[in-house]
SETI-567521 format. One record per residue (C-alpha): residue in one letter; z, x, y; residue number from 1. Coordinates in steps of 0.5 Angstrom, whole numbers, plus 500, padded with zeros to 3 digits. Layout:
# SETI-567521
{torse=a Z=Z X=X Y=Y vopa=NUM}
...
END
This chain:
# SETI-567521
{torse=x Z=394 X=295 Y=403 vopa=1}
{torse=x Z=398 X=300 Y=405 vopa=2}
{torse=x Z=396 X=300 Y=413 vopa=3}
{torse=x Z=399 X=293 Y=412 vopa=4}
{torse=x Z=405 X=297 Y=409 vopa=5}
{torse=x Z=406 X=303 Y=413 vopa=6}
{torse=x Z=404 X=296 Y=419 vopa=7}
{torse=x Z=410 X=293 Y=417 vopa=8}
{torse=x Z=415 X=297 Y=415 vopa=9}
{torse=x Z=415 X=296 Y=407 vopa=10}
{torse=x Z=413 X=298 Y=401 vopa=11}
{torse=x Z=407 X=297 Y=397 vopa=12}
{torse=x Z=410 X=293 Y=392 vopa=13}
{torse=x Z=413 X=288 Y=398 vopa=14}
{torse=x Z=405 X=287 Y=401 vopa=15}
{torse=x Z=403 X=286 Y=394 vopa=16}
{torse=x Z=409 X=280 Y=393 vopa=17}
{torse=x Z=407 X=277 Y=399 vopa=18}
{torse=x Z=399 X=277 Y=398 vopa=19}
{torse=x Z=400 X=273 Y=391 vopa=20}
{torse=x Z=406 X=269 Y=394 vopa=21}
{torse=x Z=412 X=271 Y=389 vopa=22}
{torse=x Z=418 X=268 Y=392 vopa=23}
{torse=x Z=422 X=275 Y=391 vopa=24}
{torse=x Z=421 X=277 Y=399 vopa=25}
{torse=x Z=427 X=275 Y=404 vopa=26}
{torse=x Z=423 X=270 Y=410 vopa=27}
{torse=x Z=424 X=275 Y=415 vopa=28}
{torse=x Z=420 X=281 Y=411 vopa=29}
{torse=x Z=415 X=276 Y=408 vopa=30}
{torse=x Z=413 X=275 Y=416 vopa=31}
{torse=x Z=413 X=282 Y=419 vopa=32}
{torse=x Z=407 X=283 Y=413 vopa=33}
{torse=x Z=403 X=277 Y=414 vopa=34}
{torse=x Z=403 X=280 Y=422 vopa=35}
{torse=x Z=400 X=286 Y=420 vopa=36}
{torse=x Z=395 X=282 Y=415 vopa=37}
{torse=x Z=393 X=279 Y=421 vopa=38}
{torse=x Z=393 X=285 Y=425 vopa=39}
{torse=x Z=390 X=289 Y=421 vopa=40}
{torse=x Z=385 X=283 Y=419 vopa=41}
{torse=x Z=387 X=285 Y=411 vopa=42}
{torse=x Z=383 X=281 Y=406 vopa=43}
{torse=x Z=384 X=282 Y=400 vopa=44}
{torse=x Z=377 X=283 Y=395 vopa=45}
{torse=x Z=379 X=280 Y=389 vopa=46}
{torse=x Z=373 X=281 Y=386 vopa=47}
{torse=x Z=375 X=289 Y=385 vopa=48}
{torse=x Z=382 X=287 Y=383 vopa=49}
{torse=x Z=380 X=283 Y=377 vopa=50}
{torse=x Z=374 X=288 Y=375 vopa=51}
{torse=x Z=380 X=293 Y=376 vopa=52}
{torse=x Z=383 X=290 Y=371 vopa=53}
{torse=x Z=378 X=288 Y=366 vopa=54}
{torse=x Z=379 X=281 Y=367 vopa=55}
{torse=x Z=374 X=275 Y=366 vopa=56}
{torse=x Z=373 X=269 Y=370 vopa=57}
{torse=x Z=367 X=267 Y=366 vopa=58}
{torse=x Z=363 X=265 Y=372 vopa=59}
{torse=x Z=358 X=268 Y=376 vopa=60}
{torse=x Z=356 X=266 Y=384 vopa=61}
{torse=x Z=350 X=265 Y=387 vopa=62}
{torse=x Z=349 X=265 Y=394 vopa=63}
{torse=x Z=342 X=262 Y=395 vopa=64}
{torse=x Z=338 X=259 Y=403 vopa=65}
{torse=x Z=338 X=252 Y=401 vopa=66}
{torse=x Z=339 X=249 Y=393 vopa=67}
{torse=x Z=333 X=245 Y=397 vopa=68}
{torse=x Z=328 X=249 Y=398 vopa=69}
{torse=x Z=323 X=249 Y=391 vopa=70}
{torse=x Z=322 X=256 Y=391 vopa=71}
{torse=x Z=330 X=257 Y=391 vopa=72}
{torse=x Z=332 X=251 Y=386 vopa=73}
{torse=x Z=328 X=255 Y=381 vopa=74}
{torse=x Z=331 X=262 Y=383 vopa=75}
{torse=x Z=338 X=258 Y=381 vopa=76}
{torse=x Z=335 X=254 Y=375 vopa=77}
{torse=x Z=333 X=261 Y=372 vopa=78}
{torse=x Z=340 X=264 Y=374 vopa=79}
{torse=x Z=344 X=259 Y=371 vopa=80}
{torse=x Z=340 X=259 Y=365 vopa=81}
{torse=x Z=340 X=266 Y=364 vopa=82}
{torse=x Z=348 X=265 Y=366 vopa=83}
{torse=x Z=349 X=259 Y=360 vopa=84}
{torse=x Z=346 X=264 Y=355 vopa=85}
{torse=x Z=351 X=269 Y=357 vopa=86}
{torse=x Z=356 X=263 Y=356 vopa=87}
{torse=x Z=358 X=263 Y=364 vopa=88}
{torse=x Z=358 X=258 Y=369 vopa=89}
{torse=x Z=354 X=259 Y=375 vopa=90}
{torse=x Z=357 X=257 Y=382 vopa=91}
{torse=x Z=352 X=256 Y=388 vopa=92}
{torse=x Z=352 X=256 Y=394 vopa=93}
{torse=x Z=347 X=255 Y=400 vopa=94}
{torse=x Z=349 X=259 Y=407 vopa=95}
{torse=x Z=342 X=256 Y=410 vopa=96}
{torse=x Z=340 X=262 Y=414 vopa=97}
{torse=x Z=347 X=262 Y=418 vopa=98}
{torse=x Z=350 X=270 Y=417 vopa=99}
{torse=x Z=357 X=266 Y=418 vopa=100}
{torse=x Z=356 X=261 Y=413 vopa=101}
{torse=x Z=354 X=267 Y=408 vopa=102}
{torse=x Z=361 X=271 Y=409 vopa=103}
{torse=x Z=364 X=266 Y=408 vopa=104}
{torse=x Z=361 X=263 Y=402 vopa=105}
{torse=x Z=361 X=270 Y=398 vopa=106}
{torse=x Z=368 X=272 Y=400 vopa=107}
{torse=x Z=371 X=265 Y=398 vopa=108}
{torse=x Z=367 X=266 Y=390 vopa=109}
{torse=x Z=371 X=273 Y=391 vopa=110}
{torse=x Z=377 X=269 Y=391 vopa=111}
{torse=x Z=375 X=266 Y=386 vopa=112}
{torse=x Z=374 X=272 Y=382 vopa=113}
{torse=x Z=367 X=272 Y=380 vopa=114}
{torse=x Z=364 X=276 Y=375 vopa=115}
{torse=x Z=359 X=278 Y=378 vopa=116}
{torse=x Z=355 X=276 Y=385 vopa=117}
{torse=x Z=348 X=274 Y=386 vopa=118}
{torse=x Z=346 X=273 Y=394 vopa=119}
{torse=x Z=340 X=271 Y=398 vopa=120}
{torse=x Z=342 X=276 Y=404 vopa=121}
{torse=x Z=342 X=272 Y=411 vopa=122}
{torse=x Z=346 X=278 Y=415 vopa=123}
{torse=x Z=345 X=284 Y=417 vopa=124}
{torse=x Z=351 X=288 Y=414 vopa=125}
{torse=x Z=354 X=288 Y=408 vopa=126}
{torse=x Z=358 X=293 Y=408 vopa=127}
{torse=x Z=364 X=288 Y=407 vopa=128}
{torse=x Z=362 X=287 Y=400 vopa=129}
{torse=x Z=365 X=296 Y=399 vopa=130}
{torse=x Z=370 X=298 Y=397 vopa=131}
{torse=x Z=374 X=304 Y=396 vopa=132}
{torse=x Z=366 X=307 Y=398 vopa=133}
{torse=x Z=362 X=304 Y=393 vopa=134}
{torse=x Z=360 X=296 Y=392 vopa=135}
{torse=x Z=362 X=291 Y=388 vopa=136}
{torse=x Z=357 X=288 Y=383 vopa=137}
{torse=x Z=353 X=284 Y=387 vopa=138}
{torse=x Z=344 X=284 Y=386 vopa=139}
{torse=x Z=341 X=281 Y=392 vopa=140}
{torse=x Z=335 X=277 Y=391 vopa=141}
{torse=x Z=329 X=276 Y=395 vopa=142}
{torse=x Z=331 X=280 Y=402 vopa=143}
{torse=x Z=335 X=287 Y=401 vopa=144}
{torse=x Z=342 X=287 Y=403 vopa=145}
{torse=x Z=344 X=291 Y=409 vopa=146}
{torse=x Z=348 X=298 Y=411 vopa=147}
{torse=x Z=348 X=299 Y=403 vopa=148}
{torse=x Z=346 X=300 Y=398 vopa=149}
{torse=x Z=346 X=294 Y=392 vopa=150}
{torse=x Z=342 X=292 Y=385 vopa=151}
{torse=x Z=335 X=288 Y=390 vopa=152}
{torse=x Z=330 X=284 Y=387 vopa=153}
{torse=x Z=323 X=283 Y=392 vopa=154}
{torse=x Z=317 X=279 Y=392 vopa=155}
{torse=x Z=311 X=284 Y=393 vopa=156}
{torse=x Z=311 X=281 Y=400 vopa=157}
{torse=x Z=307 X=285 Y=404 vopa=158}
{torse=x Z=301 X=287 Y=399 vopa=159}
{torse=x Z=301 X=279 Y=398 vopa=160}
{torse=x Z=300 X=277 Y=405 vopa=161}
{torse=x Z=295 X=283 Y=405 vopa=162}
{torse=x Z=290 X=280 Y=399 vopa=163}
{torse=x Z=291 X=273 Y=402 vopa=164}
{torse=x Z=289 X=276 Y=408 vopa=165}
{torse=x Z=283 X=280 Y=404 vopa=166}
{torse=x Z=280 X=274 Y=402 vopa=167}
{torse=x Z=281 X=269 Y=408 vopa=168}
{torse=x Z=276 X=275 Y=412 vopa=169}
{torse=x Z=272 X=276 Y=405 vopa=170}
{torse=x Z=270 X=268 Y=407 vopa=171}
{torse=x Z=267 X=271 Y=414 vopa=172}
{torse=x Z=274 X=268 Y=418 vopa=173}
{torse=x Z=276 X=272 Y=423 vopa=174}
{torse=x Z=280 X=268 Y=427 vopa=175}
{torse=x Z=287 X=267 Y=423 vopa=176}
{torse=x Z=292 X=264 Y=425 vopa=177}
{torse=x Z=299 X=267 Y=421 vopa=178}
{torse=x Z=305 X=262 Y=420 vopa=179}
{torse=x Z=312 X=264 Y=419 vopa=180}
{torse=x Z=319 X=262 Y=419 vopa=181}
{torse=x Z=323 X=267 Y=424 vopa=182}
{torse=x Z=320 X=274 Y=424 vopa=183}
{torse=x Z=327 X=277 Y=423 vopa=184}
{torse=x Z=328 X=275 Y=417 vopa=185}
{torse=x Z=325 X=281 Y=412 vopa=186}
{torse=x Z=320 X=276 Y=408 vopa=187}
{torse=x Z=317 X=274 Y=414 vopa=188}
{torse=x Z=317 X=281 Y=417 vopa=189}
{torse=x Z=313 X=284 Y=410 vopa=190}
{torse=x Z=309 X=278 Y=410 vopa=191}
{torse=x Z=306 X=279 Y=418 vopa=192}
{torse=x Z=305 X=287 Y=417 vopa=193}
{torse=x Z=302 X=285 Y=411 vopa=194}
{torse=x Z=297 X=281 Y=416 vopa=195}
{torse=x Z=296 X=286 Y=419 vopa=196}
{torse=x Z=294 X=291 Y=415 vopa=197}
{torse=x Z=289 X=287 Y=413 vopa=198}
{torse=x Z=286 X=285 Y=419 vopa=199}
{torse=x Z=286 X=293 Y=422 vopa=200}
{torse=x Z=282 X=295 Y=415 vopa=201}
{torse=x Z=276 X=290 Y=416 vopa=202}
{torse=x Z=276 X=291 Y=424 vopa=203}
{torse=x Z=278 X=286 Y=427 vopa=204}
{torse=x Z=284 X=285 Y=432 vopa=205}
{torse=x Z=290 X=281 Y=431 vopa=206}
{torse=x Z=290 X=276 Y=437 vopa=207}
{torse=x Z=298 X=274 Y=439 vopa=208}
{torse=x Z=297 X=267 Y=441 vopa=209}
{torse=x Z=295 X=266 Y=434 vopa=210}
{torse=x Z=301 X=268 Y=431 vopa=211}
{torse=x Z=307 X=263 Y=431 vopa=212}
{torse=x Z=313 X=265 Y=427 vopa=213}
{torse=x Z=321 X=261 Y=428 vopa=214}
{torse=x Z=318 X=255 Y=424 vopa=215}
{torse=x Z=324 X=254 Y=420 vopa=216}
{torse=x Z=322 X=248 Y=417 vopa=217}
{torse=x Z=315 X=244 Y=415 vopa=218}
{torse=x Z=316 X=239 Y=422 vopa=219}
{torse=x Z=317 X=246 Y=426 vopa=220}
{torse=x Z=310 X=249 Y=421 vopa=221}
{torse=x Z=307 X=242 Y=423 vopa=222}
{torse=x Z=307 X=243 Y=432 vopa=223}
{torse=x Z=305 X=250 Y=431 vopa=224}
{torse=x Z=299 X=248 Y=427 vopa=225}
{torse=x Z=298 X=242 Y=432 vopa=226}
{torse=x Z=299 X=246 Y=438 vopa=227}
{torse=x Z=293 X=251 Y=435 vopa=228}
{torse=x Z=288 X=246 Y=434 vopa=229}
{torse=x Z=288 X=244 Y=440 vopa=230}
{torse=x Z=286 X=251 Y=444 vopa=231}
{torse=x Z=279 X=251 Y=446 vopa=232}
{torse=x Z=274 X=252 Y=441 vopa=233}
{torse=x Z=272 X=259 Y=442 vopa=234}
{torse=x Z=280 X=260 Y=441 vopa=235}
{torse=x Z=282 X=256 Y=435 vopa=236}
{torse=x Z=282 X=259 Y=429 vopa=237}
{torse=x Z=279 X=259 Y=422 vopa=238}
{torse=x Z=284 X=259 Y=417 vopa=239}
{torse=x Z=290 X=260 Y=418 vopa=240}
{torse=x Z=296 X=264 Y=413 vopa=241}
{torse=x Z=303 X=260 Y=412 vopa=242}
{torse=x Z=308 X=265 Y=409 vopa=243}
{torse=x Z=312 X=261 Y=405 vopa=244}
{torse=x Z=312 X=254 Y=402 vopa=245}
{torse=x Z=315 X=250 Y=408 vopa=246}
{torse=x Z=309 X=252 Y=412 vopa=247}
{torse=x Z=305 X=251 Y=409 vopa=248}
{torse=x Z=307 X=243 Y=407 vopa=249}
{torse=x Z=307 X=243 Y=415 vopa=250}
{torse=x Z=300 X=246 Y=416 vopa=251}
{torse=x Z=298 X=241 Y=411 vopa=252}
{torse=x Z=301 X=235 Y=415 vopa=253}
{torse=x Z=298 X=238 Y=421 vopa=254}
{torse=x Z=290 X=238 Y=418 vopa=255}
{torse=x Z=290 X=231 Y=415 vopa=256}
{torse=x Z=290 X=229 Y=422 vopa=257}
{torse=x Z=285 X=232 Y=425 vopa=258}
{torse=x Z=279 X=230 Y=422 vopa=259}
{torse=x Z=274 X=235 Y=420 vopa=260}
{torse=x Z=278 X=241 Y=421 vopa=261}
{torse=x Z=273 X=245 Y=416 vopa=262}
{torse=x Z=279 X=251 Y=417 vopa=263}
{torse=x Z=282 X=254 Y=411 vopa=264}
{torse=x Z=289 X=255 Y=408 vopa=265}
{torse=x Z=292 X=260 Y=404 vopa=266}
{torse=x Z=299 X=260 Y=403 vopa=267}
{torse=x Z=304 X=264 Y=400 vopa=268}
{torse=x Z=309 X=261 Y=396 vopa=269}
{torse=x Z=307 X=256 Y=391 vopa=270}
{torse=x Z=309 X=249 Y=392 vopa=271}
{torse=x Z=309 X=241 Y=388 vopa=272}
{torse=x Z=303 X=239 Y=389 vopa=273}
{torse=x Z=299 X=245 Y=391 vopa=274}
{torse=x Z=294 X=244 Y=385 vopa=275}
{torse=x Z=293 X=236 Y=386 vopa=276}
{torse=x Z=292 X=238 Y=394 vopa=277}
{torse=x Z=287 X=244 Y=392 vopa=278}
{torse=x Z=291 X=249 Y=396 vopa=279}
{torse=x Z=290 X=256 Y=395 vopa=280}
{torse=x Z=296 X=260 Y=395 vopa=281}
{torse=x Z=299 X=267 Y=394 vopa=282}
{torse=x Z=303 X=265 Y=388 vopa=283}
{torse=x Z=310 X=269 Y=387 vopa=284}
{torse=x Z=315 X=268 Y=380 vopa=285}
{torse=x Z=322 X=266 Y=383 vopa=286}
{torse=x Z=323 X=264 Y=376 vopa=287}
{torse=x Z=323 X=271 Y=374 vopa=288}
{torse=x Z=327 X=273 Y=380 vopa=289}
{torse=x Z=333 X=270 Y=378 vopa=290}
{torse=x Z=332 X=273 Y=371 vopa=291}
{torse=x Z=331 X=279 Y=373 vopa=292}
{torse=x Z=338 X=279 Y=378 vopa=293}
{torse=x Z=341 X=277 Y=372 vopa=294}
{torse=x Z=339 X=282 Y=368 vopa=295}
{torse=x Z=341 X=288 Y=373 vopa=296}
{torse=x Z=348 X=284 Y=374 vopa=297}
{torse=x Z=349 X=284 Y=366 vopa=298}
{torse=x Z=347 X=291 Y=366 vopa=299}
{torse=x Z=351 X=292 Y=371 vopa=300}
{torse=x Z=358 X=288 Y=367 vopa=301}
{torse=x Z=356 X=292 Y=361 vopa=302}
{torse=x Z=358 X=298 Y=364 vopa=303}
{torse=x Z=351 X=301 Y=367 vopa=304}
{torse=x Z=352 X=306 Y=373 vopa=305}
{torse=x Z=345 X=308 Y=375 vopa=306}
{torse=x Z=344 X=308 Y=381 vopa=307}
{torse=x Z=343 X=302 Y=386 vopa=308}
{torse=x Z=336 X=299 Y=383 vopa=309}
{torse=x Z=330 X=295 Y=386 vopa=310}
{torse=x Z=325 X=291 Y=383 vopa=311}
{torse=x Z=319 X=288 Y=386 vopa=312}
{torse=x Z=316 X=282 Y=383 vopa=313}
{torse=x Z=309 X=281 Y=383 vopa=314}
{torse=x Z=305 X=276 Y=387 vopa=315}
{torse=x Z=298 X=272 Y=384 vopa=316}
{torse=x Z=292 X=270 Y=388 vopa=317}
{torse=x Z=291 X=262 Y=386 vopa=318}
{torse=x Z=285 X=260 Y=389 vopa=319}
{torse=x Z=284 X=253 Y=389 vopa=320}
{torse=x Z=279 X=252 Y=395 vopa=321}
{torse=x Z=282 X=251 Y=401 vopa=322}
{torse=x Z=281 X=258 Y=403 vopa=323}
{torse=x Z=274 X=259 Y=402 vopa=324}
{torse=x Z=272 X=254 Y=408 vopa=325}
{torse=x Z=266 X=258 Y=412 vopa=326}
{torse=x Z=268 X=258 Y=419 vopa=327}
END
């Protein structure tokens, strides 16, 4: 605010009359501060203001990847309830994996002067939640935030992935494929590394032409799978690893046709349907996820100043008997 002043000419007071549209600024004064505010590209961050202040909105703001992922609902169901005990409302949002839409999402609940703020985090900095050197009270869940240091609640990504590939290989496969939504997305990123770990442990080397990532949806997962199964025999693979729920409905798509397969599934994340369809899969609580956000951005409501945390959630092999296939 006072690079809009010292921009405009005016008085910190004047700035503040203009950005809360008190009508006690001459015409010609107002514009001259609403120049500078564009000049500038001043916005003003009304979740410090009202934290500031001491103020209550009475909501908390979730930004999720889509309310129609499963894996995401549940997360938002937890929040919220953990939300309605503590007698707030919760607004969610989804930013599907777009870093614009994401921006836009959580400085529109700032607006709203949300008591606290929980993201999915979709950009790659997030130094616009700072101020004054710190950041507002904000966790972020499933993915860490970017260029700053927030409250963050992980899945054990990476040692997940590794067991599910431990026990793929202890079935006597070696040639996995891996499934995955973009591999710039964190989770996707653990989840390969954690593949691979696995397989240069036991000695067997990773062949890329297995790897097929940048599914973002099922319909994706299901021509990658599709485009697997029709390499050459003594190329195709033996079992295959979804790294999220949507791939591996895809992977099960793509393997009812094709007849005789005998090629092992495990997925990561469990998803409706999985149990009746015997899919073995690395389960992750998204349910404790959302809680455990919610406790960090209470905490943080109720005056904890501890250092940024970071709590992983652990991940659980659910076998199920479409991972033990011989190949």
């Amino acid at each position: 605010m006072r690079d809009v002043a010292r921009t405009a000419g005016v008085s910190l007071k004047t700035v503040s009359r203009v950005i809360n549209g008190e009508s006690a600024v001459a015409p010609a004064t107002a514009a001259r501060v609403s120049d500078a505010i564009a000049e500038l590209g001043f916005e003003r961050n009304d979740l410090a203001r009202s934290l500031r202040h001491g103020h209550s909105s009475g909501t908390l703001g979730l930004v999720i990847e889509d309310v129609g992922n499963p894996f995401y609902s549940v997360v938002a169901q937890a929040v919220e309830d953990a939300a309605r005990l503590r007698g707030l409302l919760l607004i969610t949002a989804s930013a599907r994996e777009d870093p614009e839409r994401e921006y836009e999402l959580v400085t529109a609940l700032l607006r709203r002067r949300v008591d606290a703020l929980l993201v999915v985090p979709i950009g790659s900095d997030h130094r616009y939640l700072l101020r004054n050197g710190d950041h507002v009270n904000a966790v972020f869940l499933d993915r860490p935030p970017g260029a700053i240091e927030a409250d963050t609640v992980l899945a054990d990504n990476l040692a997940g992935a590794r067991r599910a590939t431990e026990h793929l290989l202890s079935g006597g496969h070696k040639r996995i494929a891996f499934l995955a939504d973009d591999r710039d997305l964190y989770t996707a990123r653990e989840r390969l590394t954690g593949h691979r770990e696995a397989l240069a442990a036991a000695g067997v080397g990773e062949d890329p032409a297995l790897v097929r990532t940048g599914n973002s949806d099922a319909a994706a997962a299901e021509t990658s799978v599709k485009s697997l199964l029709s390499l050459p025999a003594s190329s195709r693979p033996t079992a295959i690893l979804a790294a999220n729920n949507r791939n591996t409905v895809g992977a099960v798509r793509a393997l009812a046709g094709y007849a005789g397969h005998g090629i092992a599934l495990v997925g990561f994340d469990d998803f409706e349907l999985a149990d009746v369809l015997g899919i073995t899969v690395m389960k992750s609580d998204p349910g404790l996820m959302g809680e455990r956000a919610a406790e960090l951005a209470f905490a943080r409501l109720d005056g904890d100043e501890r250092p940024p945390q970071r709590v992983t959630i652990p991940t659980e092999l659910v076998i199920r008997g479409s991972g033990e296939s011989s190949p």
